[in-house]
C-alpha positions in Angstrom: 0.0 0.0 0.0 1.2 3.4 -0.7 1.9 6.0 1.9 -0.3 8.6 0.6 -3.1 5.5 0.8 -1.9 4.7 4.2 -2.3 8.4 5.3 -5.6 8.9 3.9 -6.6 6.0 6.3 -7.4 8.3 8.7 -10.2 11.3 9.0 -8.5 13.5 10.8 -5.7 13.9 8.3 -8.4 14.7 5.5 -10.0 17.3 7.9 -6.2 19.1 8.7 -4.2 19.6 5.8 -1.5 21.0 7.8 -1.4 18.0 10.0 -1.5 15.9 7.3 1.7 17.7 5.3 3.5 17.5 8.7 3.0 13.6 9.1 4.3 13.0 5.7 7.5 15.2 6.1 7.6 13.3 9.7 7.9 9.7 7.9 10.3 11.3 5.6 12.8 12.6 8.3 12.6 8.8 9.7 13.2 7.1 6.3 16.3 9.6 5.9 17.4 9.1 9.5 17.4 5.5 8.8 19.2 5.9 5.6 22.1 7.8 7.6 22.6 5.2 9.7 22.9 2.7 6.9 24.6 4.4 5.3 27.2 5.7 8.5 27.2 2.2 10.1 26.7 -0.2 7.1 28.3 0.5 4.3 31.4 3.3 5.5 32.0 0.1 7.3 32.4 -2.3 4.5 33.9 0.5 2.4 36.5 0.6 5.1 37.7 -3.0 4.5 38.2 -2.9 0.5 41.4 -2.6 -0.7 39.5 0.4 -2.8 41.0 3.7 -1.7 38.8 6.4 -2.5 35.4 4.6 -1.8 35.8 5.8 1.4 35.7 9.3 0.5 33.0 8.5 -2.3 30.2 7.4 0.6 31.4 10.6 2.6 31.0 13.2 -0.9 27.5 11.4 -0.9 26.3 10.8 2.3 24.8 14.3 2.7 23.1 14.7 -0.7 21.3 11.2 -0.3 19.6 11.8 3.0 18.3 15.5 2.3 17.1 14.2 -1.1 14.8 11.5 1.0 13.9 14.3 3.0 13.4 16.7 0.1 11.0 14.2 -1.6 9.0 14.3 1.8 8.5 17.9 1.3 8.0 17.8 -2.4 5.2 15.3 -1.4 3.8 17.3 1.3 3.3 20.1 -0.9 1.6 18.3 -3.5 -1.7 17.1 -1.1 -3.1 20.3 -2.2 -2.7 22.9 -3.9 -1.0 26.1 -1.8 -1.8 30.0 -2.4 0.3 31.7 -5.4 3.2 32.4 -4.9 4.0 30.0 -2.6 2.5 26.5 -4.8 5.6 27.7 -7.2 8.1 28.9 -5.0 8.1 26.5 -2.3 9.0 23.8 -4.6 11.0 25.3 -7.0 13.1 26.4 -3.5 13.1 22.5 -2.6 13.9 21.4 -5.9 17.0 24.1 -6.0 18.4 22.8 -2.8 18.3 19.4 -3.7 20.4 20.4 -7.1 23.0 22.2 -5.4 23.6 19.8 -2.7 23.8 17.2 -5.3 26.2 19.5 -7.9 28.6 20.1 -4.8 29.1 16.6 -4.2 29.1 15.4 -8.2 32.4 18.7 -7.9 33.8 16.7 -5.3 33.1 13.6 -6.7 34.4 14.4 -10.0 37.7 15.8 -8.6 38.2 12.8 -7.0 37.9 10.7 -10.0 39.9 13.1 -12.1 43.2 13.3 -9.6 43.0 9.3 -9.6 43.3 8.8 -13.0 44.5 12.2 -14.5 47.6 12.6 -11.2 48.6 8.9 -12.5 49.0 9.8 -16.3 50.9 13.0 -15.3 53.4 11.0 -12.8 53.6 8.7 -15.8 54.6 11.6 -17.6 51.4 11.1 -20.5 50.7 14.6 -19.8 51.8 17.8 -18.4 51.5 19.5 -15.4 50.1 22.6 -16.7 47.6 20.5 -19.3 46.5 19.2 -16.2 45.5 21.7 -14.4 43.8 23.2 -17.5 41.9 19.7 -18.4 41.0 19.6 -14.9 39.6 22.8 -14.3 37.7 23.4 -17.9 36.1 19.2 -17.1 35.2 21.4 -13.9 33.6 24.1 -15.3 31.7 22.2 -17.7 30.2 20.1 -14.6 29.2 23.9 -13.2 27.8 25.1 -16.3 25.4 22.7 -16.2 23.8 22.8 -13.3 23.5 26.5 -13.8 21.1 25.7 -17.0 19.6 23.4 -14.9 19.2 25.3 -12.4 17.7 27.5 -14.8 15.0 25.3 -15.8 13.9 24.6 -12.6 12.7 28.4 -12.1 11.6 28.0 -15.7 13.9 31.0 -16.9 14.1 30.5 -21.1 17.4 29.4 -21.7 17.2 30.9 -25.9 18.4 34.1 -25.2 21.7 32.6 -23.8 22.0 30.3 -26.1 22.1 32.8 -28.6 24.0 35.2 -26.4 26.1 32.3 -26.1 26.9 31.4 -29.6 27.7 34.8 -30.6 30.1 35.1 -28.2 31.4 31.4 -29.2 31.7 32.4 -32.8 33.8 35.4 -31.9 36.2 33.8 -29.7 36.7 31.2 -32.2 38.3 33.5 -34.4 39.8 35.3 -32.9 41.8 32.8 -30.8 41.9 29.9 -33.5 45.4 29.4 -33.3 44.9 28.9 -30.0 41.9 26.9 -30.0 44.1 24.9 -32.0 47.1 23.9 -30.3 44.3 23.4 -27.1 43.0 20.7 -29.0 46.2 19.4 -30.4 47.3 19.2 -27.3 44.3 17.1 -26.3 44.3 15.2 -29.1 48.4 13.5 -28.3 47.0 13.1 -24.6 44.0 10.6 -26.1 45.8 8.9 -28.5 48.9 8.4 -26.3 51.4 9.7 -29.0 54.2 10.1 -26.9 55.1 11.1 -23.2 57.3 13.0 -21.5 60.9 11.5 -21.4 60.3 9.3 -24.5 62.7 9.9 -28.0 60.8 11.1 -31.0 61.5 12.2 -34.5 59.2 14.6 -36.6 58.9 14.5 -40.1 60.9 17.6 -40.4 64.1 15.7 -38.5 64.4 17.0 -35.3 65.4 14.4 -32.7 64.6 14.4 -29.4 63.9 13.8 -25.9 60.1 15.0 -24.6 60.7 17.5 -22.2 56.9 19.1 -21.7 53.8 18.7 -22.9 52.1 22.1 -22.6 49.0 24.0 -23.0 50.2 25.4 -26.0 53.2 23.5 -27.2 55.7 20.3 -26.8 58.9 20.7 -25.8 61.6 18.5 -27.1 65.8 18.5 -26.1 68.3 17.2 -29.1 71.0 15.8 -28.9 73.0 19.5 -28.8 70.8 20.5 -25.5 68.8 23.0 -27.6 65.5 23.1 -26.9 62.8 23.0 -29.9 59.3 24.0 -28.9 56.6 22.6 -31.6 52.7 24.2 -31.5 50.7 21.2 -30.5 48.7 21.7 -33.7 51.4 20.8 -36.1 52.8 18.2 -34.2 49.3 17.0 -34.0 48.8 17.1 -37.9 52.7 15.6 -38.6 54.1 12.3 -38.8 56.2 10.8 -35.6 58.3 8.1 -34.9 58.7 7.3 -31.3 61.8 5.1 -30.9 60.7 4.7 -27.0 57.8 2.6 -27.6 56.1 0.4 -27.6 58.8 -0.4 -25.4 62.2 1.5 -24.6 65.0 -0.4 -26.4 66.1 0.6 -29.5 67.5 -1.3 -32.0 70.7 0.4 -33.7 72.4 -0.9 -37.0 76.3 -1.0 -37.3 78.1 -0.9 -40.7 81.2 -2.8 -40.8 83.7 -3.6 -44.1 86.3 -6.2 -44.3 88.8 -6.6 -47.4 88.3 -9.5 -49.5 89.3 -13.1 -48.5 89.1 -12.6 -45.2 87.3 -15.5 -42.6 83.9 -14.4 -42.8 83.0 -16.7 -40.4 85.6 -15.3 -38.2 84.1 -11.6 -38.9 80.7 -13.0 -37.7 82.3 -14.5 -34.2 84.6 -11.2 -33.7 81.3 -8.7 -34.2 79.1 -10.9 -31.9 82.0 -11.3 -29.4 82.1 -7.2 -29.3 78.5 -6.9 -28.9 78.1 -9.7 -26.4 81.1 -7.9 -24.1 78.9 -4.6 -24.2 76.9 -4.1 -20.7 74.4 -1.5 -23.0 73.4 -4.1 -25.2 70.8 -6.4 -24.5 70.8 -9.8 -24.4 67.2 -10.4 -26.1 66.6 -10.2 -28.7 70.2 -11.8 -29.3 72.2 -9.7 -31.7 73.0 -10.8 -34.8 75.4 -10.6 -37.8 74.5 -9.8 -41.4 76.1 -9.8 -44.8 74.7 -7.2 -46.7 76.7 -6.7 -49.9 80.1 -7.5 -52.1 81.0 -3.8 -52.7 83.9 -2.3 -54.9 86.4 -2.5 -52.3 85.3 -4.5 -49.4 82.7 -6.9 -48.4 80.0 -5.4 -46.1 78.8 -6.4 -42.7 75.9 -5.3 -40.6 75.7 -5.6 -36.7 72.0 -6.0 -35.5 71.7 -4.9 -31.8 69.7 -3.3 -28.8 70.6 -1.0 -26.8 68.1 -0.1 -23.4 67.4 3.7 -23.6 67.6 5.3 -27.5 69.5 7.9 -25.9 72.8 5.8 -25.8 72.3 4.8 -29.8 75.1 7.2 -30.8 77.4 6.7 -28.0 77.3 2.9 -28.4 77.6 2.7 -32.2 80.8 4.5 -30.9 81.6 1.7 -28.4 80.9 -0.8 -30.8 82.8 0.8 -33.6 86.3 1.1 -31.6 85.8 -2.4 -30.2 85.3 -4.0 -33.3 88.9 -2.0 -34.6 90.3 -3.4 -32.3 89.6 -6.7 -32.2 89.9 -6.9 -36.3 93.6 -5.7 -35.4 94.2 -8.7 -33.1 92.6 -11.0 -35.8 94.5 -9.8 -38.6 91.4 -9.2 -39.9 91.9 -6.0 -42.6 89.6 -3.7 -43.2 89.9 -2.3 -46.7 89.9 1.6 -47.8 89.6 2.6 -51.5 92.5 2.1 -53.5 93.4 3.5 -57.0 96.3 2.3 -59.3 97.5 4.9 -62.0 99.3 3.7 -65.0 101.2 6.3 -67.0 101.3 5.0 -70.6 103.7 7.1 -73.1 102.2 7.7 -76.6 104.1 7.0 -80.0 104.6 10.9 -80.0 106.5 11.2 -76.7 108.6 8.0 -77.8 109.8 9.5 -81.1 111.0 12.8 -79.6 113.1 10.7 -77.0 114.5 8.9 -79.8 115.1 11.8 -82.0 
C-alpha cells in the first residue's frame, strides 16, 4: 500500500491539511534518518575494508546529498496534497527542488575531482601529460560540470534558456576566431594526450628531423631537447597534424644498426664471431633479442657487414655505435682481420709521340 493510501486512512488527516503535510514530512525525516545510519554504520564500514582507496571518500561526498534528497522528496510530497496560495505552490518547490540540485552539484564537484586526480595525477606521474595541461583539463572538465547545473538550475525556475544560447553562440563564434590558433594547439594538445602519441621523457623524430627527448607537454606546445641541448618547442597543432616516430615505444629499447667492411678473402665466419663477441662484451646491449650478424653486400672495395643490436634507452644509440665501432677496430687488429679503404692504381702509358721525340 502506498503511503499517501496509508495516510488517507485516517479522518483526521483529511480534515487538517496541515497536520497531514507535517505527518508525511515526519515519515520522511525517519526514512532519511534510517538511511544515515545505513549508510554511517553499514556501508562506510564495509567501504572501510576494501582494498579500494577512495570509496571511502566516495560514501562521505555522498552521504549528505542522499539523506536530504529522502527528505526533500518528503516535502515535495507534502506540498503536493493540495494545492498552496500563489506564490507560494511555485516557489516553495521550486526552492526545494534548487536545494536538492545544489547539494547534489557540490558533491558530483567533489566527486568528479576525486575521480579526475585518480586517474588524470597517475597519467601526469607517468609523464602522459603535463603539469600545466592538467590543471587546464581539470579545471575546464570542472567548469563544464558547473555550467550545467547553472542551466539546470535555470530550468527549474523556468527562466528560457534561448536568449543565452544565442547570447552564447555569438560570443562562441567570436572567440573562435579570434583565438583559433589557439583553440588549435588546445585541442592538439588534447588530441596527443588521447591517443597516447608520446610522453614526457620518450625519443621522438618529426617528419621535419628534429630528434629528441620530450621534455613538456604544454598547453600550447611540446617541448623537445636534441642531442646539442637546444631546446625545440613545436605548437601542438602541427605536431598533431605531422608524422612521428617514437623510438621509445612500444617499449624502450632501440635497436641500432652498425656498418662494418672487411677486405676481400678474409674468414667471414671469423668476422661473424669477432662482431658478436664485441656486442656480447657490451653491458648497454641487451641480451634479447640476441644480436646478430648480417652480410649485406660484395661492394667495390670490401665486403660489407651489418651488426643488428639493442641497446636499453635510444639515448645511448650514438654513443654505443661508438663503443661498438672502436671495439670492433680493435679486435679486427688482433685478428689480422683487414679492413679495406679505397685504392686507385694509376698507369702512366707514353704515346708513339712522346717516344719518337726521346729517340730523336
Amino acid at each position: 500500500m502506498e503511503l499517501s493510501a496509508l495516510i488517507n486512512q485516517f479522518a483526521i488527516l483529511q480534515e487538517n491539511i496541515l497536520l497531514k503535510r507535517l505527518v508525511i514530512i515526519t515519515i520522511y525525516a525517519v526514512l532519511a534518518k534510517a538511511v544515515d545510519i545505513f549508510l554511517d554504520r553499514v556501508l562506510s564500514r564495509i567501504a572501510s575494508k576494501t582494498k579500494i582507496s577512495y570509496d571511502d571518500k566516495l560514501i562521505k561526498f555522498l552521504h549528505v546529498p542522499i539523506c536530504w534528497t529522502v527528505f526533500g522528496f518528503g516535502v515535495l510530497h507534502a506540498l503536493s496534497v493540495s494545492p498552496l496560495s500563489d506564490p507560494w505552490q511555485v516557489i516553495l518547490p521550486q526552492v526545494t527542488r534548487s536545494i536538492l540540485l545544489v547539494l547534489w552539484l557540490v558533491a558530483l564537484i567533489r566527486t568528479f575531482n576525486l575521480m579526475v586526480e585518480q586517474y588524470m595525477a597517475g597519467a601526469h606521474e607517468k609523464g602522459k601529460i603535463g603539469k600545466d595541461l592538467f590543471m587546464l583539463l581539470k579545471n575546464v572538465l570542472r567548469v563544464v560540470v558547473i555550467i550545467a547545473g547553472l542551466l539546470w538550475l535555470l530550468s527549474i525556475w523556468r527562466i528560457s534558456l534561448t536568449p543565452l544560447f544565442a547570447s552564447a553562440g555569438i560570443a562562441g563564434i567570436a572567440v573562435a576566431l579570434a583565438a583559433k590558433d589557439t583553440l588549435a594547439n588546445f585541442f592538439g594538445g588534447i588530441s596527443i594526450f588521447m591517443d597516447n602519441t608520446y610522453k614526457v621523457g620518450e625519443y621522438i623524430i618529426l617528419d621535419t628531423g628534429e630528434r629528441g627527448e620530450v621534455v613538456e607537454i604544454g598547453i600550447r606546445s611540446t617541448r623537445i631537447k636534441t642531442r646539442d641541448d637546444v631546446i625545440v618547442t613545436i605548437p601542438n597543432s602541427i605536431i598533431a597534424n605531422s608524422k612521428i616516430i617514437n623510438e621509445s615505444a612500444p617499449i624502450p629499447r632501440f635497436r641500432i644498426r652498425v656498418p662494418v667492411g672487411v677486405a676481400y678473402g678474409s674468414d667471414l665466419e671469423k668476422v661473424e664471431e669477432v662482431l658478436l663477441t664485441v656486442a656480447d662484451a657490451n653491458s648497454n646491449i641487451e641480451k634479447y633479442p640476441a644480436p646478430r650478424v648480417r652480410l649485406r653486400a660484395f661492394a667495390d672495395s670490401s665486403v660489407n657487414f651489418e651488426l643488428l643490436c639493442w641497446v636499453k634507452d635510444p639515448r645511448d644509440k650514438g654513443v654505443e655505435v661508438h663503443n661498438l665501432l672502436k671495439s670492433a677496430y680493435k679486435d679486427f687488429e688482433e685478428q689480422s682481420i683487414t679492413i679495406p679503404f679505397p685504392q686507385r692504381d694509376v698507369h702512366i702509358i707514353k704515346s708513339s709521340a712522346d717516344s719518337f721525340q726521346e729517340t730523336s
